[in-house]
Phi, psi and omega in degrees: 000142200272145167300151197201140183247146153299161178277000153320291211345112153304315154084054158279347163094347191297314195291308158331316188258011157246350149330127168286343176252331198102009226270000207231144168224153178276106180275175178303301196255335186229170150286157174233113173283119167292114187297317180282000156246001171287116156307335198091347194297325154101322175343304217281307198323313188306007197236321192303136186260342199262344188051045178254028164235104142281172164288129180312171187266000000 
């Protein structure tokens, strides 16, 4: 199940550049991860300094 960043979100960018796929983007208010390209590998949650990325429902 693909990772989802929360509205915690800060939009500081860290999570972005360690995706290994690219799977994470920049939104109006938040970054967002695309679920059909998220591996699951879990890097950006390890990063977010802010902790607003889980595993998905």
């Amino acid at each position: 199940m693909a990772y989802q960043i929360s509205e915690d979100c800060i939009c500081c960018g860290t999570c972005k550049g360690e995706c290994p796929v690219e799977a994470i983007s920049e939104g109006a208010e938040k970054y967002s991860i695309n679920p059909d390209t998220c591996l699951d590998c879990g890097s950006c949650a390890s990063v977010c300094p802010v902790e607003a990325i889980h595993a998905g429902n």
